[in-house]
C-alpha positions in Angstrom: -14.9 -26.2 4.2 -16.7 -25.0 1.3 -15.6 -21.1 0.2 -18.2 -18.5 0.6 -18.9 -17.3 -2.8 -20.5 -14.0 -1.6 -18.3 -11.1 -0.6 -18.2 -10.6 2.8 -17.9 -6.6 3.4 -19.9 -5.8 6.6 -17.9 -2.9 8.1 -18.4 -4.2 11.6 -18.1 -7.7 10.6 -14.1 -9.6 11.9 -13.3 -10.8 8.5 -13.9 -9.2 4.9 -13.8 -11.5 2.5 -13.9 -10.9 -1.4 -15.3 -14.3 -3.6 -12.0 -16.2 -5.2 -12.9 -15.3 -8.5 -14.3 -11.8 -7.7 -12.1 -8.8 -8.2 -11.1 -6.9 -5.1 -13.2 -3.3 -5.7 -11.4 -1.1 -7.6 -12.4 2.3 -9.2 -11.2 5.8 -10.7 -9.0 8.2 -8.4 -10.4 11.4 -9.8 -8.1 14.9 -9.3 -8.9 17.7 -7.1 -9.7 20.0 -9.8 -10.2 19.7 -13.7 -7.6 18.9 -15.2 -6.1 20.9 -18.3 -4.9 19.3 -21.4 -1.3 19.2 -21.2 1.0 20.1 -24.1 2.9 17.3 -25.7 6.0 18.7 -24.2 4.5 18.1 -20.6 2.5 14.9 -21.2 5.5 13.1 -20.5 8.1 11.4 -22.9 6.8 8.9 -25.4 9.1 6.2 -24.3 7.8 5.6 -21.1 5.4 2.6 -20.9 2.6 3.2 -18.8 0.2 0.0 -19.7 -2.4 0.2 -22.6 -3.5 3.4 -23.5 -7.1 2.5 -23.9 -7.4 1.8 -20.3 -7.4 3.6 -17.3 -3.7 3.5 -15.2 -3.7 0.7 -13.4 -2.2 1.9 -10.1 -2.3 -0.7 -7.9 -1.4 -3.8 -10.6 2.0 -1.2 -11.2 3.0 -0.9 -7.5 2.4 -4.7 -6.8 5.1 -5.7 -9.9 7.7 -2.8 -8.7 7.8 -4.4 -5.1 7.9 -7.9 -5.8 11.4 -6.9 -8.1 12.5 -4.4 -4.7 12.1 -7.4 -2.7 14.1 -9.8 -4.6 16.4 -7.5 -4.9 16.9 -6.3 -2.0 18.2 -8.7 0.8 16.9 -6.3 3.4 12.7 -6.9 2.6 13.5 -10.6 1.9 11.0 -11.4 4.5 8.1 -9.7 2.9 5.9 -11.7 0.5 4.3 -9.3 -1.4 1.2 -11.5 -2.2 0.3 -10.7 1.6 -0.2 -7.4 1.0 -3.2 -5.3 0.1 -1.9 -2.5 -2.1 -4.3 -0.1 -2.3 -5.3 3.5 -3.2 -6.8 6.0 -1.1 -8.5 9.6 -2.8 -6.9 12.4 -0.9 -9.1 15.2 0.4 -7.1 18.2 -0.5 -4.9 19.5 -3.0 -2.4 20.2 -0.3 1.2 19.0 -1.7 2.5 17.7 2.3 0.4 15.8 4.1 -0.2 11.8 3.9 1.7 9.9 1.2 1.6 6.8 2.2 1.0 4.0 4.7 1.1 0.5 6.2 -1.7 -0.9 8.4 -0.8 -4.2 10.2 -3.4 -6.5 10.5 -2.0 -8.4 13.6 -1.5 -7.2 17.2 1.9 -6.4 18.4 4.1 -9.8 17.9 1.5 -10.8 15.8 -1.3 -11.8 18.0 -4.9 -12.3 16.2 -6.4 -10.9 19.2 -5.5 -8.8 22.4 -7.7 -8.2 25.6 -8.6 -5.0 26.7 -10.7 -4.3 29.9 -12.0 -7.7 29.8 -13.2 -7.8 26.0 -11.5 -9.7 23.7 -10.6 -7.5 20.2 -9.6 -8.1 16.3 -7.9 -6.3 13.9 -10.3 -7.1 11.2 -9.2 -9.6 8.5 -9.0 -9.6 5.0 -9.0 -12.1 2.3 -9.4 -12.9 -1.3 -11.0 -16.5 -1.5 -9.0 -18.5 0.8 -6.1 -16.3 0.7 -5.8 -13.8 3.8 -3.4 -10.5 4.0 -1.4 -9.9 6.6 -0.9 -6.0 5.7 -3.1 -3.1 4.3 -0.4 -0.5 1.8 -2.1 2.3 1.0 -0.9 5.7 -1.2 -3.1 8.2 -1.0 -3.4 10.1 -4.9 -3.0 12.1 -6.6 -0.4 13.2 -3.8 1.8 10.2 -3.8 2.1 10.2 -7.9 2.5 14.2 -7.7 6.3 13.8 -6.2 9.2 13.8 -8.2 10.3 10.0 -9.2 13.1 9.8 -5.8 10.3 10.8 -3.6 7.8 8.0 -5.0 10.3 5.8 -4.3 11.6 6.8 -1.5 8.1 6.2 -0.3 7.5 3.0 -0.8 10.8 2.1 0.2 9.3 4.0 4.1 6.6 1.8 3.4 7.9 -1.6 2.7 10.9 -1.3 6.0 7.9 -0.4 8.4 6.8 -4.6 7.7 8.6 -6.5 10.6 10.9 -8.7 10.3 9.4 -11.6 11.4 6.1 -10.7 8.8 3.7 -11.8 10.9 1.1 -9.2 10.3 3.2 -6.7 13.3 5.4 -3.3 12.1 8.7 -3.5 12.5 9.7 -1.8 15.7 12.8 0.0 17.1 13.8 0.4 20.5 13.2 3.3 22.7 10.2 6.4 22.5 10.2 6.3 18.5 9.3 2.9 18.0 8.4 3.4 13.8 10.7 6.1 12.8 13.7 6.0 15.1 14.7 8.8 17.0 15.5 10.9 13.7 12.8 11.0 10.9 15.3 12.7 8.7 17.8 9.5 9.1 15.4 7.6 8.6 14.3 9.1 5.1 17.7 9.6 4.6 18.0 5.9 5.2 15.7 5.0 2.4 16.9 7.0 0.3 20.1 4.9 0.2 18.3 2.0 -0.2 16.3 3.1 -3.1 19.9 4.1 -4.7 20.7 0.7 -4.3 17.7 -1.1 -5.5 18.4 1.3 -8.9 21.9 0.4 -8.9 21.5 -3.5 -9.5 19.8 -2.4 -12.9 16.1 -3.6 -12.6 13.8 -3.4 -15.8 13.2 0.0 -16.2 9.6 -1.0 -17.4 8.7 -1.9 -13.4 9.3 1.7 -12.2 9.5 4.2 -15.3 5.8 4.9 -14.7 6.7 6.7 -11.4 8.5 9.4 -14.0 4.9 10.6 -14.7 2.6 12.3 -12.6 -0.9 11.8 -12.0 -2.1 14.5 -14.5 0.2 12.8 -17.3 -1.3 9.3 -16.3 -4.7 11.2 -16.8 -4.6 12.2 -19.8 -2.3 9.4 -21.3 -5.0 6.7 -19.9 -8.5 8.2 -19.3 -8.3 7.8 -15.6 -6.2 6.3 -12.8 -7.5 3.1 -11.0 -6.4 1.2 -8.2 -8.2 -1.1 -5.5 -10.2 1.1 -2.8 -10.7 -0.7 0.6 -11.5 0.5 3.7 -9.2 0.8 6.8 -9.6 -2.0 9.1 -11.3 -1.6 12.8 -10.6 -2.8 15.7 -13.8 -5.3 16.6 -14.6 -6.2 19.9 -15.7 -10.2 20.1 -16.2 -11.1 23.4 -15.6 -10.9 26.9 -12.6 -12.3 28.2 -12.8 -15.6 30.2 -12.6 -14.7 34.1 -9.3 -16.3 35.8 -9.7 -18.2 39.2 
């Protein structure tokens, strides 16, 4: 079958679709309120590399590198291919510190069904894909919130983020037993849990080039770069299809 060339992007539509050679849409994460110019001794230390400084951050490009090391590292996420998921960016409506950092969408039903039937209608998480290649998750980190923790919590975060992929990555979360299916019974534990982990990623010595950026907030990354960018999609529906075949 021949690809589509034209983006796909109908918000009701099952599938978005972005052209093989077409970049997935990215743009500027702007802050909540001007931003001052910082003094050199808080625009964060020199040696930090952060990417080209005559370009704007590039957010989502920084997060994809850091996981693929955390999951080859970590014998844990060895399931997760990180080419299946849609890193992304979201712009946060408030300045409020708490509140959403992160999160993972599936793009499959429970046990990874495409589709589930509900009253007699057929539904679909909607799909996405770039070209030929489709995603099986939608990671999002809502800024200038997520880069306004200290360098634990970022990671920390995306550590949450990455564990809530099932096991079998087939587009479903991962899902304990009992009432708190996501977290556990104990979100504290839980955060307590990843916080190990993250120790432990950091203790096999990566290349501190992968995560040093997450020493900087998203002011410094501002001002060093011009701007922060990162891929902006939107949350995926739920799209009815049809009705459901009548037994008997």
């Amino acid at each position: 079958m021949a690809e589509n060339k034209k983006p796909t992007t109908d918000p009701h539509s099952p599938c978005f679709r972005w052209g093989k050679e077409d970049a997935l849409p990215t743009r500027i994460l702007r802050p909540l309120h001007p931003l001052p110019k910082l003094p050199a001794v808080l625009a964060g230390p020199t040696w930090i590399r952060s990417g080209p400084l005559d370009q704007p951050f590039d957010f989502t490009a920084h997060l994809r590198r850091l996981m693929v090391d955390i999951v080859a590292r970590s014998a844990d996420l060895g399931h997760i291919d990180v080419s299946r998921l849609l890193i992304s960016a979201l712009q946060a409506r408030s300045a409020r510190v708490h509140g959403l950092q992160a999160r993972v969408t599936p793009l499959r039903f429970p046990n990874g069904m495409l589709t589930r039937v509900r009253r007699g209608v057929v539904f679909q998480v909607q799909r996405y894909f770039h070209g030929t290649h489709e995603f099986l998750y939608l990671m999002t980190f809502c800024l200038p919130r997520f880069l306004d923790q200290d360098f634990d919590g970022k990671l920390i975060t995306i550590f949450h983020e990455l564990f809530h992929i099932g096991p079998r990555f087939d587009g479903d979360l991962r899902r304990h037993e009992g009432r708190y299916q996501i977290h556990t019974h104990s979100q504290r534990e839980y955060d307590r849990a990843m916080a190990h982990h993250a120790r432990a990623y950091l203790a096999t010595q990566p290349d501190p080039t992968l995560h040093e950026f997450l020493r900087l907030n998203f002011a410094q990354l501002t001002q060093r770069h011009g701007g922060v960018a990162g891929i902006v999609v939107p949350r995926p529906k739920v799209i009815p299809l049809r009705h459901a075949a009548k037994e008997g």
